[in-house]
DRENDO-1510 file (C-alpha; in Angstrom, 1 decimal, always signed):
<recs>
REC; n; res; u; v; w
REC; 1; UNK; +19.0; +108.1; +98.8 .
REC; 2; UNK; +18.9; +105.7; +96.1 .
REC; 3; UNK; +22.1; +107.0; +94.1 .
REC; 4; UNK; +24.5; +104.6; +95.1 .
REC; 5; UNK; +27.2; +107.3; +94.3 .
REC; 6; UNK; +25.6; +109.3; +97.4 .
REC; 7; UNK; +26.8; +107.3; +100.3 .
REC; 8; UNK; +23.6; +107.9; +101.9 .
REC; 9; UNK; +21.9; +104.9; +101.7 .
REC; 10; UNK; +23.2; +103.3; +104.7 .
REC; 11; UNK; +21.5; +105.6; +107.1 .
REC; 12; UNK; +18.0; +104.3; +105.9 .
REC; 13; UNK; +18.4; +100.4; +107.2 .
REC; 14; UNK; +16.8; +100.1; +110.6 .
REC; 15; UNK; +16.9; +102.8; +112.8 .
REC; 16; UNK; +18.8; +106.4; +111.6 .
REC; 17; UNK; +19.5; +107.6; +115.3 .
REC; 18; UNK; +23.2; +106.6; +116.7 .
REC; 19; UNK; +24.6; +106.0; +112.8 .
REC; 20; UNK; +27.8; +107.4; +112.6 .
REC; 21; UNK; +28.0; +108.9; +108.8 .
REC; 22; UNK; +30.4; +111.3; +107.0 .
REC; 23; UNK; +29.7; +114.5; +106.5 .
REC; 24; UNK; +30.8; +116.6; +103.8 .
REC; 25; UNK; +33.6; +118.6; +104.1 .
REC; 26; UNK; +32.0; +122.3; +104.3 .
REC; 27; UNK; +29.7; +121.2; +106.7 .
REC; 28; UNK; +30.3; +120.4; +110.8 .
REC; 29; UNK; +33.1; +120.5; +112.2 .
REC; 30; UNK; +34.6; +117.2; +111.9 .
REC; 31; UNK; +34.8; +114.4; +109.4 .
REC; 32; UNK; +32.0; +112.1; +111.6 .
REC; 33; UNK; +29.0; +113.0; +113.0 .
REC; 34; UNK; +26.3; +111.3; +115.3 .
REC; 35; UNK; +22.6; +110.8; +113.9 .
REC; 36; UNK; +20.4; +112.3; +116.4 .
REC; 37; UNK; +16.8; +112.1; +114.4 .
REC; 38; UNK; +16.2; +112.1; +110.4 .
REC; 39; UNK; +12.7; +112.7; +109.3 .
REC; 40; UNK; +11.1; +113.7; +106.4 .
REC; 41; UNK; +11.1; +117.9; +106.1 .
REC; 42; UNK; +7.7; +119.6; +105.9 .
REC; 43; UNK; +8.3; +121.7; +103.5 .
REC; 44; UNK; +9.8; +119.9; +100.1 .
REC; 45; UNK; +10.7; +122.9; +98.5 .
REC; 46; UNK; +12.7; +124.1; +101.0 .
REC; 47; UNK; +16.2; +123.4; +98.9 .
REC; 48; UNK; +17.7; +126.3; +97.4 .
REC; 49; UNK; +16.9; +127.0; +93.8 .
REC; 50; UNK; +20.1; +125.1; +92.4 .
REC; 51; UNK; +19.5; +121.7; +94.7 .
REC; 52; UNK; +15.9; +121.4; +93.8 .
REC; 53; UNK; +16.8; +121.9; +89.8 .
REC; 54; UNK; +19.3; +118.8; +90.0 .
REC; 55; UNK; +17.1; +116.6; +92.9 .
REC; 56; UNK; +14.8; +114.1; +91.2 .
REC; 57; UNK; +10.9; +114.5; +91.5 .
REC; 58; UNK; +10.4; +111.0; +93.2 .
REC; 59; UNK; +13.2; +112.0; +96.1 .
REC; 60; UNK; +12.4; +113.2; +99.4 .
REC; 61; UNK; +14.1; +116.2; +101.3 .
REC; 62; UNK; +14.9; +115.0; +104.9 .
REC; 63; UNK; +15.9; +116.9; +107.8 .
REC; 64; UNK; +19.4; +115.8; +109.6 .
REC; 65; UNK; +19.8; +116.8; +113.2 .
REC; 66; UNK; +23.4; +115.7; +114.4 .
REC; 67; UNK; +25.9; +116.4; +117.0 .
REC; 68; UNK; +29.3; +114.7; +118.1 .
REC; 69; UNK; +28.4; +112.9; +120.9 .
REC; 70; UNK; +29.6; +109.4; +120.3 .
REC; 71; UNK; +29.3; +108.3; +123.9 .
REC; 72; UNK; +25.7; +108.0; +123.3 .
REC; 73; UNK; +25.9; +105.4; +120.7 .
REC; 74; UNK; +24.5; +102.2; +122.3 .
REC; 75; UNK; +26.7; +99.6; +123.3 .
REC; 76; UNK; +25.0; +97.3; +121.2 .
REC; 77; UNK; +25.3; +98.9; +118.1 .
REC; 78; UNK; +29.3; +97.5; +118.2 .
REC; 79; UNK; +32.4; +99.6; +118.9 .
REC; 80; UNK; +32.9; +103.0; +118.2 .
REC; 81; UNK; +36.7; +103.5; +117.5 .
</recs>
């Protein structure tokens, strides 16, 4: 989250759910995706073996639940184009 070279750190101003982010490329099945909820997971040692080896001790692992729905993005959070 605080690598800037992550791209992630967006999704932790103000509220996560609605944020439109990218996802990577082997995952989903589009480029964008809808934030539905982000929290932390319950179990930090849940990454495979090779994740956990490169994540740093003072980061969190969250869990990401997204979908394509971009109709439910609020009005108020601006255009969705």
């Amino acid at each position: 989250m605080d690598d800037e070279d992550s791209g992630c750190g967006h999704v932790f101003i103000g509220q996560t759910e609605h944020t439109i982010v990218r996802m990577p490329k082997s995952c989903g099945l589009g480029p964008y995706a809808r934030v539905v909820s982000l929290s932390e997971h319950p179990n930090q040692n849940s990454l495979p073996q090779e994740h956990q080896a490169r994540k740093r001790s003072t980061e969190k692992v969250y869990s990401l639940s997204f979908d394509y729905n971009f109709l439910a993005v609020p009005a108020e959070n601006g255009p969705v184009l």
